[in-house]
N, CA, C and O atoms as a CHARMM CRD file, in Angstrom:
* protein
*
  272
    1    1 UNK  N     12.98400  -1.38600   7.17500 PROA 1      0.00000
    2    1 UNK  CA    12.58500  -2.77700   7.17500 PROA 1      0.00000
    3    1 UNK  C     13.28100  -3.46100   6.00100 PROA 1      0.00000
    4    1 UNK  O     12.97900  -3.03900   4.88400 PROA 1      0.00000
    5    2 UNK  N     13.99300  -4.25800   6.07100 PROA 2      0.00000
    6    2 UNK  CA    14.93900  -5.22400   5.00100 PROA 2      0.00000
    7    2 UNK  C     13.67400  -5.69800   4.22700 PROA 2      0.00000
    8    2 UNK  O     12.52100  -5.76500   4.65500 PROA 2      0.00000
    9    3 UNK  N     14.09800  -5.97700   3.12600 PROA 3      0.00000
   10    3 UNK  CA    12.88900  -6.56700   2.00700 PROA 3      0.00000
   11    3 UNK  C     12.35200  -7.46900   2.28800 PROA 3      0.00000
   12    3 UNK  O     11.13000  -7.61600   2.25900 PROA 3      0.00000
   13    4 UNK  N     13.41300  -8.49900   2.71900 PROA 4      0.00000
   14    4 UNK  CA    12.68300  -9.68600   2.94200 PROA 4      0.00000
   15    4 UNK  C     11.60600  -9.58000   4.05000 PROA 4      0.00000
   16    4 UNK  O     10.63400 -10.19000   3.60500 PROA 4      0.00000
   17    5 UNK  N     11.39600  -9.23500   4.93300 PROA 5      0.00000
   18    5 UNK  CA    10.53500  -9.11600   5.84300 PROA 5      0.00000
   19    5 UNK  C      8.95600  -8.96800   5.29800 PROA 5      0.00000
   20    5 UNK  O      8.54400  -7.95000   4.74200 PROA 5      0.00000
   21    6 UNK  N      8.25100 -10.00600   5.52100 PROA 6      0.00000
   22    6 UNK  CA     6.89900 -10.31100   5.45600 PROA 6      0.00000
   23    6 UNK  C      5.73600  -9.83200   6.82700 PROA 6      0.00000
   24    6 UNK  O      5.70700 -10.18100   8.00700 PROA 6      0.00000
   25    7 UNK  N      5.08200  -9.13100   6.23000 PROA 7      0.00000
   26    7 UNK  CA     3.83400  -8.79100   7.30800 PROA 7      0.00000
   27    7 UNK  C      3.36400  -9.36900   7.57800 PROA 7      0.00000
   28    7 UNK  O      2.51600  -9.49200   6.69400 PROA 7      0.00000
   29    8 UNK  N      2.94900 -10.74100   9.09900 PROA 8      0.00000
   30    8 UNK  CA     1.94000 -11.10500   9.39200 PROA 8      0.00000
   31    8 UNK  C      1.03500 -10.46800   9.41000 PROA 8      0.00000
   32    8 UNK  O      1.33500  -9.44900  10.03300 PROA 8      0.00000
   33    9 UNK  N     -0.48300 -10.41000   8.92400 PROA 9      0.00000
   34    9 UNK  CA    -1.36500  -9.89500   9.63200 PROA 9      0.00000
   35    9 UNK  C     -2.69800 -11.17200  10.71100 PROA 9      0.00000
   36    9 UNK  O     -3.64700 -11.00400  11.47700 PROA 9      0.00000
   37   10 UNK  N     -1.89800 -12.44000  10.06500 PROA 10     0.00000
   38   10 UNK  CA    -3.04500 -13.21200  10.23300 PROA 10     0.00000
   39   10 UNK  C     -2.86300 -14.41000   9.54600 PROA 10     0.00000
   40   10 UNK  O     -2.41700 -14.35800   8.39900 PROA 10     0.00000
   41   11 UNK  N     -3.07200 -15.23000   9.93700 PROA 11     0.00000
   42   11 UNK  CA    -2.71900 -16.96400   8.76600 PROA 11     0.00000
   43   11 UNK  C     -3.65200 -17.01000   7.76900 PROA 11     0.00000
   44   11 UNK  O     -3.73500 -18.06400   7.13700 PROA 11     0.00000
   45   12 UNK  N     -4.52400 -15.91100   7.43100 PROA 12     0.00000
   46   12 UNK  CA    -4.72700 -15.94900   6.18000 PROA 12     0.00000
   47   12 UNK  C     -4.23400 -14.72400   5.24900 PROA 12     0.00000
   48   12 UNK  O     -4.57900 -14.49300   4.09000 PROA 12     0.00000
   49   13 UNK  N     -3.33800 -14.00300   6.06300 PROA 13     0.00000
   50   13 UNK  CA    -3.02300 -12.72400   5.17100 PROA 13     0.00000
   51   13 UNK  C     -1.84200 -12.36200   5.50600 PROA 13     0.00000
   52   13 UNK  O     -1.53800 -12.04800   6.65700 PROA 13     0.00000
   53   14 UNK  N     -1.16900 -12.36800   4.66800 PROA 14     0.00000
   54   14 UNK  CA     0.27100 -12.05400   4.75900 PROA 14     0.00000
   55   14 UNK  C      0.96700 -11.20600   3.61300 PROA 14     0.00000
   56   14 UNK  O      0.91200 -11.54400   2.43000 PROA 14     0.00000
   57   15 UNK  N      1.52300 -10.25300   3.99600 PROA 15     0.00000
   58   15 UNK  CA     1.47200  -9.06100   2.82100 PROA 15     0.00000
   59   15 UNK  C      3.34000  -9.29300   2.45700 PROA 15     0.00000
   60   15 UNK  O      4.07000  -9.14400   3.43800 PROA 15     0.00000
   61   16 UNK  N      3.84900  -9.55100   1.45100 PROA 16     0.00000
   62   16 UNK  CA     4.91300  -9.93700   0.84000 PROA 16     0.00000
   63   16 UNK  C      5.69300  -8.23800   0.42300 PROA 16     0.00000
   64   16 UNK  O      5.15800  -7.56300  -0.45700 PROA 16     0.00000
   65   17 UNK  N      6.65900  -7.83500   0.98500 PROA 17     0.00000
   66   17 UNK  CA     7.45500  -6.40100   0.69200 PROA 17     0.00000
   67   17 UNK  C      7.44700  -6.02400  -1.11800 PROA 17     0.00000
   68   17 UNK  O      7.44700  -4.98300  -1.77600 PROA 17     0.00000
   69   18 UNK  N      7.44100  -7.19300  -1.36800 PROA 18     0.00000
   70   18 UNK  CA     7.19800  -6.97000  -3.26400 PROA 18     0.00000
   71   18 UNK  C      5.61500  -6.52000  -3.61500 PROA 18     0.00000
   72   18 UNK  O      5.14100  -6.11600  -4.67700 PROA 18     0.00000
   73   19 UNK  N      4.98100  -6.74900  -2.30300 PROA 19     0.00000
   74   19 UNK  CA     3.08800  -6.35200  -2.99300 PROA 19     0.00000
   75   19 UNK  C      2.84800  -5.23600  -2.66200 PROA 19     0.00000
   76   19 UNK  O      1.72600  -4.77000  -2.86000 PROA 19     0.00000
   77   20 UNK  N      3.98000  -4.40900  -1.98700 PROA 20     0.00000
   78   20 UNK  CA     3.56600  -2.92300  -1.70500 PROA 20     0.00000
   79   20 UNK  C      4.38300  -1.86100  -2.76700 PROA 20     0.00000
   80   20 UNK  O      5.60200  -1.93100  -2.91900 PROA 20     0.00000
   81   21 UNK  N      3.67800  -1.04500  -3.35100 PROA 21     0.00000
   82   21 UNK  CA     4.29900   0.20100  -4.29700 PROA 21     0.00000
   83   21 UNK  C      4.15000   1.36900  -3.72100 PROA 21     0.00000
   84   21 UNK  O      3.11000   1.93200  -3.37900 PROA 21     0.00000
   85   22 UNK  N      5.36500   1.74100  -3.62100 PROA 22     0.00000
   86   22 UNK  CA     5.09900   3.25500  -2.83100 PROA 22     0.00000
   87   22 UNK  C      5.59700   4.47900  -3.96000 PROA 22     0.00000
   88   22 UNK  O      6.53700   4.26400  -4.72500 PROA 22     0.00000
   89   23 UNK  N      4.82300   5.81500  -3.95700 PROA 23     0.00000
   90   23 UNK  CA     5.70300   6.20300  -4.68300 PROA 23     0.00000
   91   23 UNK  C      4.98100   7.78900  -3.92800 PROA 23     0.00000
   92   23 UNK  O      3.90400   7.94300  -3.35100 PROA 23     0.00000
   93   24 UNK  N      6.49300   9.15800  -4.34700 PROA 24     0.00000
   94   24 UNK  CA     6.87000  10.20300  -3.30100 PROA 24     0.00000
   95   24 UNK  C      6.01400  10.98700  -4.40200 PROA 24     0.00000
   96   24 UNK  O      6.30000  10.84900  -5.59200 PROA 24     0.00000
   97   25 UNK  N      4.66900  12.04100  -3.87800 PROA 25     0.00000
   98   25 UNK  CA     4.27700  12.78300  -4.73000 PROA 25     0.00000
   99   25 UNK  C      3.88000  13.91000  -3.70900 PROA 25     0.00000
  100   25 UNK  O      3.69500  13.80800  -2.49700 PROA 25     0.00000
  101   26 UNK  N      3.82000  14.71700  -4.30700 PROA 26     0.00000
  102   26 UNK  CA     3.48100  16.14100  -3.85200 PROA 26     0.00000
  103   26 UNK  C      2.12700  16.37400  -3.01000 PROA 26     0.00000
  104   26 UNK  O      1.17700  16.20100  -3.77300 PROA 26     0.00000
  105   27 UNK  N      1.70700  16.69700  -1.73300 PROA 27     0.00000
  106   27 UNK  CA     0.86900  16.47000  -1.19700 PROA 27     0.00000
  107   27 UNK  C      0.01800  17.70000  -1.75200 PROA 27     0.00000
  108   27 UNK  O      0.36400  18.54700  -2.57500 PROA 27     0.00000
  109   28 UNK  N     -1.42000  17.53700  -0.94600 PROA 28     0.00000
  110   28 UNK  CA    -2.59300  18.71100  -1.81500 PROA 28     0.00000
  111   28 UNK  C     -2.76400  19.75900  -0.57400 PROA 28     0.00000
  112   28 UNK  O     -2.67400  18.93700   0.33800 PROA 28     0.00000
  113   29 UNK  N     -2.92800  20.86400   0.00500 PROA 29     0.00000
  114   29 UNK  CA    -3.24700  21.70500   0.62400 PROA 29     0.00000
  115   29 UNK  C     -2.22700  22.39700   0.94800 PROA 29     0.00000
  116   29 UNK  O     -1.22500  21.90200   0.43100 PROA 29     0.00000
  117   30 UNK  N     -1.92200  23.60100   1.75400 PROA 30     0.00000
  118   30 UNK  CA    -1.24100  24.55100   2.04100 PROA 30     0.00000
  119   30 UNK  C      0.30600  24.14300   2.10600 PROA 30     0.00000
  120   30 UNK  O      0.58500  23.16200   2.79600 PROA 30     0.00000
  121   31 UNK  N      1.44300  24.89400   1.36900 PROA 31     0.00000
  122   31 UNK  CA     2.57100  24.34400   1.73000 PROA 31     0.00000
  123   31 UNK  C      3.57200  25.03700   1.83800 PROA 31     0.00000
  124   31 UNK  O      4.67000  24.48500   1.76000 PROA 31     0.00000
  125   32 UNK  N      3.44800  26.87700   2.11100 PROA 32     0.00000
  126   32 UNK  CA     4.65000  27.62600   1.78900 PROA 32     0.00000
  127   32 UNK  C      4.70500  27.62300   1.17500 PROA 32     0.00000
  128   32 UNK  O      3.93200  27.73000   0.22400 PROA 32     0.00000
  129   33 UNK  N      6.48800  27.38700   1.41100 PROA 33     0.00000
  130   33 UNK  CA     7.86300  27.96900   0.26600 PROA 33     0.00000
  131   33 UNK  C      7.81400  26.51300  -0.62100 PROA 33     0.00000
  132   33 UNK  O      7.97600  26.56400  -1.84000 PROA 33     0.00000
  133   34 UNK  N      7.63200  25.50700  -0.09000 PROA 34     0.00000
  134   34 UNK  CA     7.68400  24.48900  -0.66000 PROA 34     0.00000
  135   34 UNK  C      6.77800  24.15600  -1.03600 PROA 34     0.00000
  136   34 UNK  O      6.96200  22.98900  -1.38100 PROA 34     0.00000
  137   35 UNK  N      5.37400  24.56100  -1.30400 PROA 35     0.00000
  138   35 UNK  CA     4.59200  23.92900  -2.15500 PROA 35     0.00000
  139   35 UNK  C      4.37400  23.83700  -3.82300 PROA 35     0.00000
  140   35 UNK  O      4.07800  24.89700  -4.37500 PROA 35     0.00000
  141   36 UNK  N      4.47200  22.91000  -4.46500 PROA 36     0.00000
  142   36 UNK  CA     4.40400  22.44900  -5.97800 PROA 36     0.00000
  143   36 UNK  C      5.52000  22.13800  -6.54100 PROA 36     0.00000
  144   36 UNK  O      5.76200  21.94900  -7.73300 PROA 36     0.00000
  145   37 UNK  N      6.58600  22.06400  -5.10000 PROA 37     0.00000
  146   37 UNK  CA     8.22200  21.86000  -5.57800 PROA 37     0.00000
  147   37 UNK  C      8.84300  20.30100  -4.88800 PROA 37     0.00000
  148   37 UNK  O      9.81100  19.79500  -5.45600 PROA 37     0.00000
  149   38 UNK  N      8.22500  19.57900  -3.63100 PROA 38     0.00000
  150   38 UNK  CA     8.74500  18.91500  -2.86800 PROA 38     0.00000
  151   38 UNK  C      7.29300  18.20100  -2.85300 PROA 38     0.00000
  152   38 UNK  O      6.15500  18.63800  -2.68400 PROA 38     0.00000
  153   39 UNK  N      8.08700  16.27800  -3.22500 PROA 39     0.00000
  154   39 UNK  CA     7.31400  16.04100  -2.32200 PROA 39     0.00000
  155   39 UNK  C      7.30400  15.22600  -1.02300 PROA 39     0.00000
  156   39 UNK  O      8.21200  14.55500  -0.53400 PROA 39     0.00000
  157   40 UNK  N      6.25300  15.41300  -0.65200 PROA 40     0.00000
  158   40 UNK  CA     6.26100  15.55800   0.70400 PROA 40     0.00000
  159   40 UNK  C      5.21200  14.23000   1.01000 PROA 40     0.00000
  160   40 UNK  O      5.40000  13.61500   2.06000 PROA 40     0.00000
  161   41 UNK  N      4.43100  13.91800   0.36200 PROA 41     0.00000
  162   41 UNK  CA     3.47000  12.81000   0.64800 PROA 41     0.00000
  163   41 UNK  C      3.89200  11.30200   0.08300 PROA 41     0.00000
  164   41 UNK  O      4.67500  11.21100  -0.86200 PROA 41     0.00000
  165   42 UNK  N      3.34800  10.17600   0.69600 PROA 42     0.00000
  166   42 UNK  CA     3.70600   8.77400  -0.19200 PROA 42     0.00000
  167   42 UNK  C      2.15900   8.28400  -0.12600 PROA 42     0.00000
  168   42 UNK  O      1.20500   8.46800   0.63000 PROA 42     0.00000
  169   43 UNK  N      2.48700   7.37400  -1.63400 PROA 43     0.00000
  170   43 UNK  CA     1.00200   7.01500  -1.73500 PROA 43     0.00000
  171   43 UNK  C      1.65900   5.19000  -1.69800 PROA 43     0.00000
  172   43 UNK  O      2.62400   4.64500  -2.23300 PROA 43     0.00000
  173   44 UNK  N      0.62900   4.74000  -0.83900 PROA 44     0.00000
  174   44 UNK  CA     1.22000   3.65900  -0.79100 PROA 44     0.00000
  175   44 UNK  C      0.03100   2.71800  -1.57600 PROA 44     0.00000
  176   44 UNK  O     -1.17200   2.93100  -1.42200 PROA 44     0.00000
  177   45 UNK  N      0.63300   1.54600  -2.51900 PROA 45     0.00000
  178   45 UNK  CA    -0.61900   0.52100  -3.20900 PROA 45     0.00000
  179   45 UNK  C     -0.31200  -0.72200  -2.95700 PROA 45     0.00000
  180   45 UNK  O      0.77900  -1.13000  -2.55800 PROA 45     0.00000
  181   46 UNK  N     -1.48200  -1.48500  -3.23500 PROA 46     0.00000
  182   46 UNK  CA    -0.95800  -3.02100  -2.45300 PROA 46     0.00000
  183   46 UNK  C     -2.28700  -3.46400  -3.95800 PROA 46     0.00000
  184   46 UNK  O     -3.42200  -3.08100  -4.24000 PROA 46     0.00000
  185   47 UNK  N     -1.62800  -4.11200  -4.35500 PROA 47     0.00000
  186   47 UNK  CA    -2.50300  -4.77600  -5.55800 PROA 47     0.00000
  187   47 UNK  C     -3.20800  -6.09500  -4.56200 PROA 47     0.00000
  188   47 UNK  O     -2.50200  -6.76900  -3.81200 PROA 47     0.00000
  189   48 UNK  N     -4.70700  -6.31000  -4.71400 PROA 48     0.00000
  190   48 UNK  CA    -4.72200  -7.41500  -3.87800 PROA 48     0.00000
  191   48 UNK  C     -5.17500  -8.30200  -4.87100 PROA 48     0.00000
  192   48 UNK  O     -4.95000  -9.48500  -4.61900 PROA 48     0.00000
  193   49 UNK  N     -5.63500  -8.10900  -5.71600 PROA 49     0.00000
  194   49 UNK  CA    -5.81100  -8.99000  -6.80700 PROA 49     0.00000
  195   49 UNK  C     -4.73100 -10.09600  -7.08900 PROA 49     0.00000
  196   49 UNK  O     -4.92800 -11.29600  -7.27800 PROA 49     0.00000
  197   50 UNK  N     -3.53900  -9.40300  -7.07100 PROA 50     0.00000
  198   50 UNK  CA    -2.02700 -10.62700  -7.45700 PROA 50     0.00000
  199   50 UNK  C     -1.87600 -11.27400  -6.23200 PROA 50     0.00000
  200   50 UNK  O     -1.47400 -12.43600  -6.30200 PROA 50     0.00000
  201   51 UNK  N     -2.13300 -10.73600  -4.94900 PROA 51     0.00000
  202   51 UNK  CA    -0.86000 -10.75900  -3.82600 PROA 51     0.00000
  203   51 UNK  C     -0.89200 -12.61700  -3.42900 PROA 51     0.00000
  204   51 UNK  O     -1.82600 -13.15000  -2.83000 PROA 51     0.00000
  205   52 UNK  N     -0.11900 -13.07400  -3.74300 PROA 52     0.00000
  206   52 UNK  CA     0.02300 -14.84700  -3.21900 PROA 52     0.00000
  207   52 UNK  C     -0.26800 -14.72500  -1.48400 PROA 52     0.00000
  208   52 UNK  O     -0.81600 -15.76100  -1.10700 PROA 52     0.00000
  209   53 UNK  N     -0.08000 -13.89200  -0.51900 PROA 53     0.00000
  210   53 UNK  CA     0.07900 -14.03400   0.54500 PROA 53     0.00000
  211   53 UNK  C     -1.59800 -13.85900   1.27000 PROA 53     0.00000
  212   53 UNK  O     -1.78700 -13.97400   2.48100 PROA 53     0.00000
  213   54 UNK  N     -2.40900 -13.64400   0.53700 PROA 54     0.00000
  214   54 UNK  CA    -3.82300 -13.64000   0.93200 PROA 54     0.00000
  215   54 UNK  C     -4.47300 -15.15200   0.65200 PROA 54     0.00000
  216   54 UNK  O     -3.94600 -15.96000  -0.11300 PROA 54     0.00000
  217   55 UNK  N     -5.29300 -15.32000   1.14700 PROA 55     0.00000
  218   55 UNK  CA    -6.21000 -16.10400   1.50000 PROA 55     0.00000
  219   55 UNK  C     -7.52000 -15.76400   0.31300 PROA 55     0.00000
  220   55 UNK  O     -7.57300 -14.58500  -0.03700 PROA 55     0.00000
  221   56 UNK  N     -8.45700 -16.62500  -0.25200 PROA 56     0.00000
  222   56 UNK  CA    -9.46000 -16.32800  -1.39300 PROA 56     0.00000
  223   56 UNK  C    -10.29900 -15.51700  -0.55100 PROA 56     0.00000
  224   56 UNK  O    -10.80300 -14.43300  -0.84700 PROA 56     0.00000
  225   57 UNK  N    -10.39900 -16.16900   0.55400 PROA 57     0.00000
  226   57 UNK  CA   -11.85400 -14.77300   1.48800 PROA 57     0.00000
  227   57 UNK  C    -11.17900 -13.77600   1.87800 PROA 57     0.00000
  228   57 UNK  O    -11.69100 -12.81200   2.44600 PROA 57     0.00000
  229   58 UNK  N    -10.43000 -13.84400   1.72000 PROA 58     0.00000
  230   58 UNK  CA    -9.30100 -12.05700   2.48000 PROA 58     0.00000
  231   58 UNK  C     -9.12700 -11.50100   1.18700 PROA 58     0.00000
  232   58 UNK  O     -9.36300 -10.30000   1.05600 PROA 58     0.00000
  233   59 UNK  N     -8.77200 -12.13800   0.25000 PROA 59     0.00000
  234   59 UNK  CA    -8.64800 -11.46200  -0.82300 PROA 59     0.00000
  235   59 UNK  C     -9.92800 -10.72000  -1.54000 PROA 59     0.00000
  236   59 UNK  O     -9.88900  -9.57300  -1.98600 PROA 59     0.00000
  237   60 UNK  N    -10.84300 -11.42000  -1.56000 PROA 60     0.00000
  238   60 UNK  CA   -12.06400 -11.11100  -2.09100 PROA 60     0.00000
  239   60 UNK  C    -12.89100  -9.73600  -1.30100 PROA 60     0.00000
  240   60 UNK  O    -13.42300  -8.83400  -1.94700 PROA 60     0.00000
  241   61 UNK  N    -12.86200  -9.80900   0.37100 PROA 61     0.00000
  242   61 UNK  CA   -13.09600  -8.85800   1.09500 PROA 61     0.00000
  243   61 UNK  C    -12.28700  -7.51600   0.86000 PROA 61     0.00000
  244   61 UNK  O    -12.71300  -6.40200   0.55600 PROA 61     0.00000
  245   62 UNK  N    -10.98900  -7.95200   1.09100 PROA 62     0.00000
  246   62 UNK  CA   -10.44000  -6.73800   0.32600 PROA 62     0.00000
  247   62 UNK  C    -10.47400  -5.63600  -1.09000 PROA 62     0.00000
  248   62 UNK  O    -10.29200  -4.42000  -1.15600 PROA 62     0.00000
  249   63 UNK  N    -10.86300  -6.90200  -2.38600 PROA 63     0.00000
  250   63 UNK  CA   -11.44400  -6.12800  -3.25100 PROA 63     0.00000
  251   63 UNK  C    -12.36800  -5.27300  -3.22600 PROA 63     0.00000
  252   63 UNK  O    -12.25700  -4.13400  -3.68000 PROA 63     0.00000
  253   64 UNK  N    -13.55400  -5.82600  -2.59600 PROA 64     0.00000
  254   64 UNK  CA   -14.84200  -5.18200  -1.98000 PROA 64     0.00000
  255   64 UNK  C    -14.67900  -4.16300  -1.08300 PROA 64     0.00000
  256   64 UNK  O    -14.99400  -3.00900  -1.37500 PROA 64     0.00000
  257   65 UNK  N    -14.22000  -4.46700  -0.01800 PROA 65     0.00000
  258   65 UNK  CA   -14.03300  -2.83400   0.21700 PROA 65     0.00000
  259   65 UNK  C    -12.88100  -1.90400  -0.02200 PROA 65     0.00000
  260   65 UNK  O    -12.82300  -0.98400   0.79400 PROA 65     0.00000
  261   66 UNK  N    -11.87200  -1.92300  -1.02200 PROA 66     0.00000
  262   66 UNK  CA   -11.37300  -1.41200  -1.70100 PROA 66     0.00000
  263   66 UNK  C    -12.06900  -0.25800  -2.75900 PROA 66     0.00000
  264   66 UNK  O    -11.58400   0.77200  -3.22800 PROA 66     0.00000
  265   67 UNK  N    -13.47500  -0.91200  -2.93600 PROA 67     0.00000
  266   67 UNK  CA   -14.47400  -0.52000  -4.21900 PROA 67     0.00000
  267   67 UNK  C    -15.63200   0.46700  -3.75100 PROA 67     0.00000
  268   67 UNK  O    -16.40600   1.23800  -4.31800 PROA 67     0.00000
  269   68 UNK  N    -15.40200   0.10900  -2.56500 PROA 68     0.00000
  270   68 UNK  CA   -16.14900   1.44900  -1.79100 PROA 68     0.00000
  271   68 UNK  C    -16.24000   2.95700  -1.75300 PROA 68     0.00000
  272   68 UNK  O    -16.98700   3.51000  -0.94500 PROA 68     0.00000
């Protein structure tokens, strides 16, 4: 997906390619030859606190159940 590309989800929520952080870490359970050497999992984060592309009630819902 080219950067620029924006997620509709909804005209009040729209997720901007700069509000997602991904980063490659080593997953947890059984892994062979390759386990504690590769990783293999992505953890993906979306700060919703900053994100300009939310809406105050989308944003706020999201905190909340984020906190769950």
């Amino acid at each position: 997906m080219p950067i620029d590309d924006d997620i509709i989800i909804s005209g009040e929520a729209v997720i901007h390619p700069g509000d997602l952080h991904e980063d490659f870490i080593r997953s947890s359970g059984p892994g062979g030859q390759n386990v504690n050497k590769v990783a293999t999992a992505v953890q993906l984060r979306f700060d919703a606190q900053n994100a300009e592309g939310l809406s105050d009630r989308v944003r706020e819902r999201t905190i909340k159940l984020a906190g769950q």
